[in-house]
Backbone as CSV, one residue per row, in Angstrom:
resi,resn,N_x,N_y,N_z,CA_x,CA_y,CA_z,C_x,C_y,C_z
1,UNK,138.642,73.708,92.344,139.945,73.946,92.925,140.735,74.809,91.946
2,UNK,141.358,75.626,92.511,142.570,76.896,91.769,143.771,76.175,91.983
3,UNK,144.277,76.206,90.453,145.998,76.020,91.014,146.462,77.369,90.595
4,UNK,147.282,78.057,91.345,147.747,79.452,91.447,148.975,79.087,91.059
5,UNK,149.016,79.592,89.248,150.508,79.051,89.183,151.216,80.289,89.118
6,UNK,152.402,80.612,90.217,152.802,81.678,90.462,154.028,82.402,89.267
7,UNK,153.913,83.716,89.410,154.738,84.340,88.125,155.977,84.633,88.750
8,UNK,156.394,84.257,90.415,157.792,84.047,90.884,157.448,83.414,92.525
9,UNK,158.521,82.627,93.025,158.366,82.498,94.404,159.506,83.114,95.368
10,UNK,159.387,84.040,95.857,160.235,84.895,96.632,161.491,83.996,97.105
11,UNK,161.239,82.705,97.415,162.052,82.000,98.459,162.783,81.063,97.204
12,UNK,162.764,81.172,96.248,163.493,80.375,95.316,164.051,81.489,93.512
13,UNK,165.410,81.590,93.452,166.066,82.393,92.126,165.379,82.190,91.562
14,UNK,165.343,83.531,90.592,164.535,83.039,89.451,165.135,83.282,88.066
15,UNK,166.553,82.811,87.940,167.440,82.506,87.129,167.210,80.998,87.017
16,UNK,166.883,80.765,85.668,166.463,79.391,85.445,164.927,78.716,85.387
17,UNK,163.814,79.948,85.871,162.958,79.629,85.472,162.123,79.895,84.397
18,UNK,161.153,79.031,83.583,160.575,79.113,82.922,159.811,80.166,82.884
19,UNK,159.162,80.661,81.455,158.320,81.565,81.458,156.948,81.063,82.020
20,UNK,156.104,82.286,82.423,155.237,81.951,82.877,153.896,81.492,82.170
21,UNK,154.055,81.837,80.961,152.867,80.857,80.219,153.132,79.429,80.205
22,UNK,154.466,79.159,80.087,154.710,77.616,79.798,154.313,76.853,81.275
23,UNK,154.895,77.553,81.972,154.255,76.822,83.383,152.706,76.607,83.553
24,UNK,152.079,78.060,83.128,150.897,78.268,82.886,150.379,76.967,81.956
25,UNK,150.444,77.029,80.586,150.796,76.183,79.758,150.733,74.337,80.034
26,UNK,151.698,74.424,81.275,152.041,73.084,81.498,151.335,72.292,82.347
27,UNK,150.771,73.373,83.419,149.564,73.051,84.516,148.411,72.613,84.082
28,UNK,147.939,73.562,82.830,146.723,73.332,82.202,146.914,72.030,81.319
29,UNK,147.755,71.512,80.685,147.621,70.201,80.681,147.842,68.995,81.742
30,UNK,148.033,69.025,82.596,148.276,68.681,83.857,147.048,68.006,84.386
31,UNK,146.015,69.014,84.189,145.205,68.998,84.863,143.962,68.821,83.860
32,UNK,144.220,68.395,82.834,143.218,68.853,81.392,141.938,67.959,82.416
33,UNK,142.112,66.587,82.867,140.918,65.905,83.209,140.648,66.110,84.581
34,UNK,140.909,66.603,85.411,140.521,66.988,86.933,139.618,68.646,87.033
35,UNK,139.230,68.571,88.741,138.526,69.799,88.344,139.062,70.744,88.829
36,UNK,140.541,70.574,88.476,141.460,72.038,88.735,141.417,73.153,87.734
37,UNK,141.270,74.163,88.199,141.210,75.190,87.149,142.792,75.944,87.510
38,UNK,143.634,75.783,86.605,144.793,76.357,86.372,144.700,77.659,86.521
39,UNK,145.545,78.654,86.831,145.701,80.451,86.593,147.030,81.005,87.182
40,UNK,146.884,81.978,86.138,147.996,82.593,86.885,147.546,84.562,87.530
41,UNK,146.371,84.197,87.914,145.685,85.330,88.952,146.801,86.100,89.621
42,UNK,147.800,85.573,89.806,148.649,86.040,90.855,149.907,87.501,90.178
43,UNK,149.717,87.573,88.610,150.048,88.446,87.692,149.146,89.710,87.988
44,UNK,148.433,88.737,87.757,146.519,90.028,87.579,146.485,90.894,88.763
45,UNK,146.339,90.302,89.891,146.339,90.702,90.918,147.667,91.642,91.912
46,UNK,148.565,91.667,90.848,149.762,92.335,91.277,150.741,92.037,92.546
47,UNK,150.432,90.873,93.082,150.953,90.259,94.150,152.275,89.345,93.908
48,UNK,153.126,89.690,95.440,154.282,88.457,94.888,154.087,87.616,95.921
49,UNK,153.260,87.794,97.601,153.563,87.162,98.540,152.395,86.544,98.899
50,UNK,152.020,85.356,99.040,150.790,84.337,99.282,149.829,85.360,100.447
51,UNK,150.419,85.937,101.086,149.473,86.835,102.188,148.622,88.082,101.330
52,UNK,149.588,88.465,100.817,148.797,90.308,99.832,147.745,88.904,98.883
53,UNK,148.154,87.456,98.437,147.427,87.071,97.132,145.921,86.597,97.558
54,UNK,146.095,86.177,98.983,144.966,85.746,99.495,143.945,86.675,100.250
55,UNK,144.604,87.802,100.703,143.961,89.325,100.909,143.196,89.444,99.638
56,UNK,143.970,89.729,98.559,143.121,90.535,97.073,142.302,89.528,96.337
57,UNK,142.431,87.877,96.811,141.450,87.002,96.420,139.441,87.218,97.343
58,UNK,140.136,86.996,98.546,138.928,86.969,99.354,138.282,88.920,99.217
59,UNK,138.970,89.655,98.463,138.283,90.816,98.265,137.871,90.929,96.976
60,UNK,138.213,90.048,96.141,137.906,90.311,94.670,136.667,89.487,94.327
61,UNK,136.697,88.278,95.555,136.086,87.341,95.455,135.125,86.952,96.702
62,UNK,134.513,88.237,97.438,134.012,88.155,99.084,132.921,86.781,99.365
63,UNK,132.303,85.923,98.316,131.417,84.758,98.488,131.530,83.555,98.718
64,UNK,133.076,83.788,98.127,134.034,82.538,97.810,134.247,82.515,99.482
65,UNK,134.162,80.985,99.755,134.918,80.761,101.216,135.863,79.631,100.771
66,UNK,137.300,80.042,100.411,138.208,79.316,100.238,139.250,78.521,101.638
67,UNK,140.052,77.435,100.641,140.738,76.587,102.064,141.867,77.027,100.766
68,UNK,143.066,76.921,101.080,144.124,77.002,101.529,144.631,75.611,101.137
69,UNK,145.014,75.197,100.101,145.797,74.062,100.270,147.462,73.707,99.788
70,UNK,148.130,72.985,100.324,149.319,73.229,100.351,150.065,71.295,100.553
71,UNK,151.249,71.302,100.262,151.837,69.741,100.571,152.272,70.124,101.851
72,UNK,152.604,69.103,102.450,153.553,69.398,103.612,154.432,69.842,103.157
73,UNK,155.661,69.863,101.943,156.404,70.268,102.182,156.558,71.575,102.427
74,UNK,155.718,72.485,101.681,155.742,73.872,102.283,155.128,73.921,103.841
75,UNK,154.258,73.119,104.350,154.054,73.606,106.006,155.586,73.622,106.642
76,UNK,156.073,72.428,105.668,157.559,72.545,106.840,157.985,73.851,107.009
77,UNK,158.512,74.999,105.725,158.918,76.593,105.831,158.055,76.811,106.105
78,UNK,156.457,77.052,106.062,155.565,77.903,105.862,155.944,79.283,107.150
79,UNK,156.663,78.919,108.359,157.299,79.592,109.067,158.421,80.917,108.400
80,UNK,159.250,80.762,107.360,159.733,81.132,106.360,158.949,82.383,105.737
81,UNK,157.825,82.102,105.494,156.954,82.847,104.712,156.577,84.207,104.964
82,UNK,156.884,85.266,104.333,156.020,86.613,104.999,154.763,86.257,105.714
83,UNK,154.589,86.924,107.269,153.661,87.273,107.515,152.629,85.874,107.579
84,UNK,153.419,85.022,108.176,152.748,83.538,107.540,151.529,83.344,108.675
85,UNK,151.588,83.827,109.952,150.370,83.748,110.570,149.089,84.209,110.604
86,UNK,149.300,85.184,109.184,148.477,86.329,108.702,147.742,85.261,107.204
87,UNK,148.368,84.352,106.997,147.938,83.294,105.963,147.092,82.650,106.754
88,UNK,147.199,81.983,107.571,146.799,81.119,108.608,145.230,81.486,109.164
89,UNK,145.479,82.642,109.452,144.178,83.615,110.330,143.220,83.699,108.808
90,UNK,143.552,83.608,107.918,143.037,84.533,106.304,141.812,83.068,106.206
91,UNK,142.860,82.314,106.161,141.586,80.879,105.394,141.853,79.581,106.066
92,UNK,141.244,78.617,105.969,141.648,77.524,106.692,142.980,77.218,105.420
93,UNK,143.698,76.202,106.275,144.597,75.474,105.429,145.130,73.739,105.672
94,UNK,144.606,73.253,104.212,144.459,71.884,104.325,145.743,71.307,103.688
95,UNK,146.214,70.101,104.494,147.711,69.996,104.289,147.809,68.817,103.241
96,UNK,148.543,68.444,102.488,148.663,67.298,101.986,149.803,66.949,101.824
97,UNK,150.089,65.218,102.534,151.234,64.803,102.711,152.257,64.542,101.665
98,UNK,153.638,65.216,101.658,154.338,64.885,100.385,155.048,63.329,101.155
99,UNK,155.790,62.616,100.509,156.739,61.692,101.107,157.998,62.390,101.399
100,UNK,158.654,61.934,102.532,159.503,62.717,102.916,159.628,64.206,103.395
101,UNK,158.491,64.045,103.965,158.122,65.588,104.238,157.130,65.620,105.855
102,UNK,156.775,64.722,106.042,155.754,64.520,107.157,156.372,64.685,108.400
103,UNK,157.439,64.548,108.519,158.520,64.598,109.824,159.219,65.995,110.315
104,UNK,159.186,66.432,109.014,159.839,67.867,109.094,158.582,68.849,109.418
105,UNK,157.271,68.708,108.536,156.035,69.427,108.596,155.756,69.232,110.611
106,UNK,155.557,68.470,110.849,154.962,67.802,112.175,155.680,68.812,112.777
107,UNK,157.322,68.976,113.024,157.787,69.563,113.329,158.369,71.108,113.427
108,UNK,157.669,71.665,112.751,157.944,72.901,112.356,156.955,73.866,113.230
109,UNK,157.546,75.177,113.119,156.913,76.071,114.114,155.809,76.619,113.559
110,UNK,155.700,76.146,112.148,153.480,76.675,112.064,152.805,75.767,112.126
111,UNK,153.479,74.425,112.249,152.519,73.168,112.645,152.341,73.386,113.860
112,UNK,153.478,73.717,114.620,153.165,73.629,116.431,152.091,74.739,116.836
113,UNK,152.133,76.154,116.224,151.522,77.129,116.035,149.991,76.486,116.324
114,UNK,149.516,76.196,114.696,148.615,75.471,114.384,147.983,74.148,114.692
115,UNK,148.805,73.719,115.699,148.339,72.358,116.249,146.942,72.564,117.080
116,UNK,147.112,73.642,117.812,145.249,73.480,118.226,144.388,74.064,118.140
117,UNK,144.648,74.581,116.229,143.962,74.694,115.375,143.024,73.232,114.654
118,UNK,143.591,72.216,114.505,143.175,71.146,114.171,141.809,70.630,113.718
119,UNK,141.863,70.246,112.569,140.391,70.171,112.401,140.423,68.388,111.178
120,UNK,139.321,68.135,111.442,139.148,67.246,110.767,138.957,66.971,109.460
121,UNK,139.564,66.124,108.186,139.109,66.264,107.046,137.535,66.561,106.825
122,UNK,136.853,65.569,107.527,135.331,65.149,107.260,134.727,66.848,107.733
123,UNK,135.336,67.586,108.381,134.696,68.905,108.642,134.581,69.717,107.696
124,UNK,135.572,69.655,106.554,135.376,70.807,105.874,133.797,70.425,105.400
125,UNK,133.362,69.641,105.464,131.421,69.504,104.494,130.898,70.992,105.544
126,UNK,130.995,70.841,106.823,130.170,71.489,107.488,130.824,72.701,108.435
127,UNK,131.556,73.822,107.910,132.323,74.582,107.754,131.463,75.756,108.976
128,UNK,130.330,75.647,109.159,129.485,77.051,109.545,129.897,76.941,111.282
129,UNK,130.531,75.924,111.930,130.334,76.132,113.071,132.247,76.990,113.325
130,UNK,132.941,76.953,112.573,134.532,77.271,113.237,135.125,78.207,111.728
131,UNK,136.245,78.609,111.775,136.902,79.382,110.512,138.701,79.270,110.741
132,UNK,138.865,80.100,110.284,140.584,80.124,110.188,140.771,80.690,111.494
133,UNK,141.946,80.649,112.201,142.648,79.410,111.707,142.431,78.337,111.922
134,UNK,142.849,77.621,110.737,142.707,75.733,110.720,143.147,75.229,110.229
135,UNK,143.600,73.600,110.730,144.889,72.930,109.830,143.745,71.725,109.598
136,UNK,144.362,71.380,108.606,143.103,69.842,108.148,144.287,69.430,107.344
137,UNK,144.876,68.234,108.392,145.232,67.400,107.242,145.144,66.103,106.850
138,UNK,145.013,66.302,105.197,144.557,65.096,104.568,145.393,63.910,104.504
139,UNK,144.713,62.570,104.206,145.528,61.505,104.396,144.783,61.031,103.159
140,UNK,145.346,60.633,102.454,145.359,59.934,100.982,146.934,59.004,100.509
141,UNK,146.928,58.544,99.642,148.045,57.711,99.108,148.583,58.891,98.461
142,UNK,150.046,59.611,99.301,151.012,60.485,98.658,151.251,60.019,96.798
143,UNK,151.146,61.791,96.196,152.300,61.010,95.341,153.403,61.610,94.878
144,UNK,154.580,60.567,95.018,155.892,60.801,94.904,156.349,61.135,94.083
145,UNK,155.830,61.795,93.099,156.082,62.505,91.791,156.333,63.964,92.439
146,UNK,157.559,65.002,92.152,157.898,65.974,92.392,158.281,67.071,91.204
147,UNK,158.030,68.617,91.301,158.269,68.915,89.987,159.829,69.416,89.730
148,UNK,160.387,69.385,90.802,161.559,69.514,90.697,162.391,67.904,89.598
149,UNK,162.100,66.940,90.147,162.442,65.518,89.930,161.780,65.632,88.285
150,UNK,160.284,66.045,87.817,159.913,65.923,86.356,160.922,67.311,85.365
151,UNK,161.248,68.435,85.948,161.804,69.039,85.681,163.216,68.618,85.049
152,UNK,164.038,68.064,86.038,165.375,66.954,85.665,165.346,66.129,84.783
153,UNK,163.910,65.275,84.995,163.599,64.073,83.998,163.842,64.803,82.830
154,UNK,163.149,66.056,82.476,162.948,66.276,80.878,162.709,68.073,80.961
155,UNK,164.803,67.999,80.669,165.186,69.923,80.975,164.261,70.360,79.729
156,UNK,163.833,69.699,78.711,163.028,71.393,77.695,162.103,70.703,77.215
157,UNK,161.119,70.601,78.805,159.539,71.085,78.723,159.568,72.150,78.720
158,UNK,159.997,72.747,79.068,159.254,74.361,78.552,159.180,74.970,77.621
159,UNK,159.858,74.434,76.513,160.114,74.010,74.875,158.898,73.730,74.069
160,UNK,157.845,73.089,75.110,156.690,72.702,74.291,155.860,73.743,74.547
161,UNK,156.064,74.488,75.498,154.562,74.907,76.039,155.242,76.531,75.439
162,UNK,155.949,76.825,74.928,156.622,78.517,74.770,156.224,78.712,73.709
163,UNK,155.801,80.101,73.330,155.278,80.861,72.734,154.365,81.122,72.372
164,UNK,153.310,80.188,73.419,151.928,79.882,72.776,151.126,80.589,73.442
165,UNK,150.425,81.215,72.602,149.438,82.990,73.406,148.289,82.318,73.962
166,UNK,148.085,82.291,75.154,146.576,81.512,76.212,145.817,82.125,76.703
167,UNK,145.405,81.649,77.200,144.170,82.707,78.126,143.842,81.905,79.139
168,UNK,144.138,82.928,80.461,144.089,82.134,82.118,142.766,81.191,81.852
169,UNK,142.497,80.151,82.219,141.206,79.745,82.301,140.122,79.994,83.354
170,UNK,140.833,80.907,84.533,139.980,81.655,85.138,139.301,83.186,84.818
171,UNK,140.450,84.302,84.749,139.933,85.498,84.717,139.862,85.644,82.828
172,UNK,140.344,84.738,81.952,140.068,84.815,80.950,140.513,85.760,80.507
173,UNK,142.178,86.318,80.782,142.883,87.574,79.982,144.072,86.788,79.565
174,UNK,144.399,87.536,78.744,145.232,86.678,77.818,146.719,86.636,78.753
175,UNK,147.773,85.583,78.747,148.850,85.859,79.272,150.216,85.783,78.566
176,UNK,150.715,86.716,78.832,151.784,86.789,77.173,152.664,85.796,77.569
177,UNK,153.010,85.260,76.378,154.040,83.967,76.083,155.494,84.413,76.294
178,UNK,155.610,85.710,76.381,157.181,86.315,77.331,157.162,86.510,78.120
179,UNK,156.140,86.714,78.924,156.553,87.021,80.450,157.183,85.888,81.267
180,UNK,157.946,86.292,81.853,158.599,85.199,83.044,158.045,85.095,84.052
């Protein structure tokens, strides 16, 4: 699994955010014991909008048959999004429930879109008979940990993780400790 940690999100200022190694930085410990591979590809690749990032992935990367995963809370905007039916058509996309978010997602116009798209968790094993678009969503024990909410908890994390010169753990180029 990729976590695409992004170097801005169109739909949120970016007065006040951290640089992007520290985020970078902060993911990769995050995730030190899971089999997420942290990156910030989305520099590399010169992209700001999840549609151009998943275009220049599945071309950089034509073997890879990727899903798409996301909380509900973004399905709720995902309507919001450039070109968001053009995400949709690109890869399947598997939802995962935030708390407080399942009511609004259900309801939103790329869930309704995507409603008979529908596909089953247990399907993604056997992927060869259907493709995008597809919604799969997962049901697991949410968790209510938010990074907005750890952000508040403790304003200068990004204090720990700054200035420290890394290297994506995917494409393996270095990512400077100033960039935002």
């Amino acid at each position: 699994m990729w976590w695409l940690v992004s170097p801005g999100n169109p739909l949120k200022p970016r007065e006040g955010m951290a640089a992007l190694s520290a985020r970078l930085g902060s993911a990769m410990a995050m995730a030190r014991r899971a089999r997420i591979v942290p990156t910030a590809i989305e520099r590399e690749l010169g992209t700001r909008y999840t549609v151009d990032t998943l275009r220049k992935l599945q071309q950089r990367y034509p073997r890879h048959r990727f899903v798409w995963l996301m909380g509900s809370d973004n399905l709720a905007q995902l309507h919001r999004w450039r070109n968001w039916r053009a995400i949709a058509r690109a890869m399947p996309i598997a939802v995962i429930a935030r708390p407080g978010y399942d009511g609004a997602a259900a309801a939103s116009p790329a869930a309704a879109w995507l409603g008979r798209y529908r596909r089953s968790a247990a399907s993604l094993n056997n992927r060869a008979g259907w493709s995008a678009p597809a919604l799969i969503p997962l049901r697991f024990d949410p968790d209510s940990r938010s990074a907005t909410a750890l952000r508040r908890a403790d304003p200068d994390w990004a204090s720990r993780f700054s200035g420290r010169a890394l290297r994506d753990p995917l494409t393996h180029h270095p990512v400077d400790p100033d960039t935002a």
